[in-house]
N, C-alpha and C positions, 0 to 999 in steps of 0.2 A: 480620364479618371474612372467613368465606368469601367473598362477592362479589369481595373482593380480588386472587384466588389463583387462576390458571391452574396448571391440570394437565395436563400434557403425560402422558398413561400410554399404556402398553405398547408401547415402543420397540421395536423386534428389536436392534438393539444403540444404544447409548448411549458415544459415545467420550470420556471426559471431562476428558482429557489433566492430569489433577491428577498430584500427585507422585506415585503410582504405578502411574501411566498405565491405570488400570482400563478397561477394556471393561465394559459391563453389558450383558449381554441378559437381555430382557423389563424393561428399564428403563423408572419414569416420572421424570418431574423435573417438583418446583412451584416455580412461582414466585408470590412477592409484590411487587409493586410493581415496583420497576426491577430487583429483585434474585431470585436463587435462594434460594429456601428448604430446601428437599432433594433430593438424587438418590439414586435407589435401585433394588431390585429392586419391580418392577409390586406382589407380593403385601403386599408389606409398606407400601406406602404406599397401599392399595387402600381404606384407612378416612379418607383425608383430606378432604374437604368442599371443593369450591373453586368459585366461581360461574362456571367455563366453564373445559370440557374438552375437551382436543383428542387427540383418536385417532390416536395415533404408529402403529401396527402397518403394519409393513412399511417403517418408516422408520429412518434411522439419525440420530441428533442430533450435532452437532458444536459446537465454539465458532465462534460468526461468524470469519473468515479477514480476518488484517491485511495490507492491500496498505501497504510502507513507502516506494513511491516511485510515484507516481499524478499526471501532471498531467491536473488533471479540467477546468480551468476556459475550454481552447481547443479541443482535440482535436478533439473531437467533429465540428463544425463544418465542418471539413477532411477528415475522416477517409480516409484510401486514395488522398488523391491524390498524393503522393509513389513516382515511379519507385525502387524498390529501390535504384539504382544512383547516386542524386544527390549521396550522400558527402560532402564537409565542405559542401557549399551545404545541408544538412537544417536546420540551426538557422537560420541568417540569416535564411531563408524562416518558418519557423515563428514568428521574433518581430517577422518583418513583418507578419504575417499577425493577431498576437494585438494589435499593439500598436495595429490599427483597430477593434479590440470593440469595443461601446458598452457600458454598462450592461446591457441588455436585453440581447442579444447573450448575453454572460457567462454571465448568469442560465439563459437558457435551456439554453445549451451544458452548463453545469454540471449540471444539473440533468439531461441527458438521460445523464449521464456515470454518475451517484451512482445513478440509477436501473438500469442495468446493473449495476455493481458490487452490486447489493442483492441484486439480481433473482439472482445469482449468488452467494450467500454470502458477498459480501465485505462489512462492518458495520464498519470501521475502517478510515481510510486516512487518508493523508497529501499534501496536497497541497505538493509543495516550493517555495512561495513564487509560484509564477507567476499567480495568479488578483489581477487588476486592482481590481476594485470590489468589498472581501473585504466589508462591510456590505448590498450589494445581493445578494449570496451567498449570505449568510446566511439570508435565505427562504427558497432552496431546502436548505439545512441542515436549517431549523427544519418544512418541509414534509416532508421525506423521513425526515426521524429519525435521520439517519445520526450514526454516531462519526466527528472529522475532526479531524487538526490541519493549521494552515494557517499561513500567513506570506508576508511579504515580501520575494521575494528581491532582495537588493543586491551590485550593485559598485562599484567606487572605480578602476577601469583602465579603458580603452577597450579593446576587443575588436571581433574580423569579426562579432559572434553578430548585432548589433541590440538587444542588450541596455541599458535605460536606464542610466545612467552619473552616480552623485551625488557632491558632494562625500565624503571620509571623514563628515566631522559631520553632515551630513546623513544618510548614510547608515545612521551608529549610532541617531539620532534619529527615522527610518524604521521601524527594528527595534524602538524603544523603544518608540513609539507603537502599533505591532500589536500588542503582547504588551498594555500595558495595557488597551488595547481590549479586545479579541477573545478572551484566555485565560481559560476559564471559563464562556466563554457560552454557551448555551440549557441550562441546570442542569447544566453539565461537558461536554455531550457535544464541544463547541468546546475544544481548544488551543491554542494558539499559540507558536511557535519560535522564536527567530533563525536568519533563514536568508540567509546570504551564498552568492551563487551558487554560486562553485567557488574553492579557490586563487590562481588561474592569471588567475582576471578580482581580487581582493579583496586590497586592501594587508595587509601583515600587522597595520596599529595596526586595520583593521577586522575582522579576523577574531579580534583581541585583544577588541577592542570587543563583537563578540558573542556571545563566547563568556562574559565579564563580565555580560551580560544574562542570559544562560542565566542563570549562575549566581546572579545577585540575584533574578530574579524564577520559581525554582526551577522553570524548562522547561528544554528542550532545544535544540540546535543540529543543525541537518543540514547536509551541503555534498554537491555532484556529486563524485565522486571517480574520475576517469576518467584515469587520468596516461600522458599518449602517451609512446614512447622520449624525444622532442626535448622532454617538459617535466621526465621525470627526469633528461637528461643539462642542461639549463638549471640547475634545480635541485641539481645536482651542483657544477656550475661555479660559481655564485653560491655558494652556500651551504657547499657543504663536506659534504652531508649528502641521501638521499634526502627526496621528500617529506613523509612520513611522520613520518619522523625532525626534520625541521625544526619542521613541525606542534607534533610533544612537547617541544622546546627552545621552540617560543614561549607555551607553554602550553594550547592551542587543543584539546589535544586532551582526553577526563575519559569520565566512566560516564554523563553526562548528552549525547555524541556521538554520534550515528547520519551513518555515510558511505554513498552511495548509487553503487550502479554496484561498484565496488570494483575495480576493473583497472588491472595496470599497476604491483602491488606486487611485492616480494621477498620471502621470509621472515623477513630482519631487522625489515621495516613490520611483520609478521604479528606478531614479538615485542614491536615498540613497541604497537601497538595493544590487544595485550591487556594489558602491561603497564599503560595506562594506563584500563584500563575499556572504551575505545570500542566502541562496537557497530557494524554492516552492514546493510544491506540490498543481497542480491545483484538482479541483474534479467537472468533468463534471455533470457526473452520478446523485451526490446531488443537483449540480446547477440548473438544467433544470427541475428536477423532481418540485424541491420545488420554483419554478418560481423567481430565483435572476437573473436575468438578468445579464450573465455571459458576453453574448457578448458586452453588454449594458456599464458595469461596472469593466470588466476584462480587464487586458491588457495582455493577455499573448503574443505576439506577438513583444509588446515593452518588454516586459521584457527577451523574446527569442533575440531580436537584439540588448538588453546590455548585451547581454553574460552573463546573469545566469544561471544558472544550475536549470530547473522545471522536478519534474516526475509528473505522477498521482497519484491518488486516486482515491475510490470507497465511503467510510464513509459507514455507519452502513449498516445490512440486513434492518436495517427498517427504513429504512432515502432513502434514494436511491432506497434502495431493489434490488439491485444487488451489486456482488464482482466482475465479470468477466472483467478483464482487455481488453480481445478485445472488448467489448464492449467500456471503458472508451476512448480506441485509436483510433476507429471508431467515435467516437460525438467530439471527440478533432481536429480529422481531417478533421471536415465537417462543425461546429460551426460558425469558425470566416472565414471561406470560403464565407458564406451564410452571416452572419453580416458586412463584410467588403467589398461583393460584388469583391470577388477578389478568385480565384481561385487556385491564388498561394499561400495562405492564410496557415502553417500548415499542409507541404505537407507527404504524409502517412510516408515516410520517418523519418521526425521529429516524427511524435506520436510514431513512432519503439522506438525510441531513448529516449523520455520520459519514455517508459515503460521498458525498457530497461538499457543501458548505464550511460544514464543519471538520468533514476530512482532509481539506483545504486548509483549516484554521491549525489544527494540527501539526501541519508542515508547515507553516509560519505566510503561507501562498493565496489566502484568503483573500487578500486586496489584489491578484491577479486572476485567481479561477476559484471556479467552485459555485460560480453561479450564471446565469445569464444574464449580463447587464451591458449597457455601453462602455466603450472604455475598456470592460476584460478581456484577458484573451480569448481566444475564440477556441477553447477547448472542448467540443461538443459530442454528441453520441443521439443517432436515429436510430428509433430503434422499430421494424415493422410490427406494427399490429393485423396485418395480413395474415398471420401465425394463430392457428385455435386457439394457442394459450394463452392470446390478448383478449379473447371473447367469451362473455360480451364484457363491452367497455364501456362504462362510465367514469367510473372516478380510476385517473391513470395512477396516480400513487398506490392503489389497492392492486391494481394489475402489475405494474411494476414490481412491488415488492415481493407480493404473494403468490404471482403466478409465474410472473414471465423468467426466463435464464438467457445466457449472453449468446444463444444461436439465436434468437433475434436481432442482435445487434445489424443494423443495414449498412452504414456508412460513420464511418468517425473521422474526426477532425482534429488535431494539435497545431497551437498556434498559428490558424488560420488555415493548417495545411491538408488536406484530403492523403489521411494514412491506410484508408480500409475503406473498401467502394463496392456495395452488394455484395455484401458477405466476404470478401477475397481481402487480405492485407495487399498493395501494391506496393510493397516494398520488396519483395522474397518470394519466392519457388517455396512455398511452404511445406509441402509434402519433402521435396528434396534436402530444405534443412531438417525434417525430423529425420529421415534416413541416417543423414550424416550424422546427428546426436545420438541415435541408435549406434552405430558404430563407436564412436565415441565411446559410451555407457560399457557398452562388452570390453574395450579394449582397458577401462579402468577398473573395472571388477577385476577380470586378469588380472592387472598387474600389481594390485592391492592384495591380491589370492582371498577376495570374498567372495561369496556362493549364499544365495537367499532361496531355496529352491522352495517354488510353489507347495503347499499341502497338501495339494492333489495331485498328481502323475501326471505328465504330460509325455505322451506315447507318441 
């Protein structure tokens, strides 16, 4: 039995975001199998027996960090070529761009995406329906270890986006087909969703339609939730009712919803949504980059003090252009600080807990990770404070949030598994998969015949 049991001993602190948010220093934590066995102080579990031990000192342990809006399976590929300033042309381009992948293509893209996100403490994430060939995918899923839920996104309206375009019944049967597939695979660490694009592209019998899948086949729904003036005053005019509100009249909306982006509500939506369960995921990262005035037109703050449940997001390598969750936790905790002129505003504590616990609750995964307890999985993240930018240290949530970023990450862990070991992912020749994603990238500009050239000359 000892062979079984990794010991993680003598942490410097131990953050283990359970219900009473304990801190441990001089903490070790064992695990068995995919799961935690106990966390504790170093002395007390100093008699435990386990066939390989890993010497935490000088580290801090976290739960792996939930990205809840991640597209992994194109970005990459493209990444930085987009002028700042290209504005509603970003997506047209983006699903002209994905919808020349090949198989191979995907695979590798994918796979150089999940490998960042690891590399970086992120060990759950969500990819919102965009990735093409989810079965060829799944190798790099089943290679990399990662925690993923994933899906197909449908619409039933034509749009500018270059979005594929199905019947309603096809569309439902699109959705159908993922979830049985895909929900459950490689021993759970795979989910699957119903995931209809956005509103705005999705009839409402299909957004009926998938939200009845959710419900039968006991997953989840996500949708973009991004509502411009001209689609709540649409929305007004047809309907009689913001979107939000229409959303809860049609039934679409429940505990098993997660909305992505979140802009563009009132606080009447703030009441319907909690009203009805729904959960968030904010995305700073996209927000600021692409100037939507988050603080302007977000309420995450009211929707924190009607007790909803919000994690983050990052959105695409070439939307944002970053995946890094301390990053997302750091601008979530500083944002509405600076816009509300208030201090107490989103305190680093809460961003923990977004990326975390609650970004766990988000993807419906809460009763398996998002925290350090017995019993869960043992999805973890060391992270060295060996690094100036941990020092000095006392209170680690202050250092975590405010200072530290994901090149400290030491060693990570999924479902018990060691995916990343001093810095290195051991899964991948990392350098050689960005190469081959570089080629990749050039060879679908080509054939797309688009061209982003720098603002400044390159000689």
């Amino acid at each position: 039995m000892p062979d079984a049991i990794v010991k993680i001993e003598g942490a410097r602190f131990i953050i283990t975001m359970d219900p009473q948010r304990r801190i441990i220093a001089d903490g070790t934590l064992i695990v068995q199998g995919q799961r935690i066995l106990q966390v504790g102080k170093a002395d007390e579990l100093a008699a435990v027996q386990a066939g390989r031990v890993i010497d935490a000192r000088d580290m801090v342990i976290t739960p792996g960090f939930c990205n809840g809006h991640m597209h992994i399976s194109y970005a990459h590929a493209t990444r930085g070529i987009f002028p700042d300033d290209l504005g509603s042309a970003y997506l047209p381009n983006v699903f002209k761009l994905q919808a020349l992948m090949t198989e191979e293509e995907e695979y590798h893209t994918s796979l150089l995406a999940i490998t960042e996100l690891l590399k970086y403490g992120t060990t759950t994430f969500m990819d919102p329906g965009s990735t093409k060939y989810l079965e060829r995918c799944l190798d790099a899923y089943r290679l990399s270890g990662c925690r993923i839920i994933v899906g197909t996104h449908v619409t039933d309206k034509p749009s500018p986006l270059n979005l594929p375009v199905s019947s309603t019944a096809d569309a439902v049967d699109i959705v159908e087909t993922t979830i049985r597939e895909f929900d459950g695979q490689l021993e759970g660490r795979v989910s699957a969703w119903a995931m209809p694009f956005a509103p705005n592209v999705c009839t409402d019998e299909l957004l009926i339609g998938c939200k009845r899948l959710a419900d039968q086949y006991g997953t989840g729904l996500t949708l973009h939730y991004n509502n411009s003036p001209n689609y709540v005053e649409t929305s007004l005019k047809e309907t009689g009712l913001r979107p939000t509100q229409y959303l809860e009249k049609l039934g679409v909306l429940g505990s098993n919803v997660t909305l992505a982006h979140m802009l563009g509500q009132d606080e009447s939506e703030v009441e319907a949504l909690a009203r009805t369960g729904a959960r968030a995921v904010v995305v700073p990262t996209a927000a600021v980059k692409g100037g939507a005035g988050m603080t302007q037109h977000g309420l995450l703050p009211e929707m924190l003090d009607a007790g909803m449940t919000v994690g983050l997001g990052t959105d695409a390598g070439n939307n944002s252009n970053l995946l890094e969750t301390n990053r997302a936790m750091y601008l979530i905790a500083v944002l509405y600080k600076d816009a509300r002129q208030d201090s107490k505003a989103i305190p680093a504590e809460t961003a923990l807990e977004m990326a975390t616990i609650q970004g766990a609750e988000a993807l419906g995964l809460d009763g398996e990770i998002g925290s350090l307890e017995p019993g869960k999985k043992a999805d973890l993240v060391l992270f060295d404070t060996r690094r100036v930018e941990w020092q000095t240290l006392f209170n680690p949530v202050n250092n975590l949030v405010y200072n530290a970023d994901g090149r400290s990450v030491h060693t990570v862990m999924v479902d018990g598994k060691i995916v990343v070991e001093d810095h290195k992912p051991l899964f991948v020749d990392e350098w050689e998969l960005a190469q081959k994603v570089q080629v990749i990238g050039e060879d679908m500009l080509a054939r797309a015949g688009l061209s982003f050239p720098p603002r400044w000359p390159i000689v």
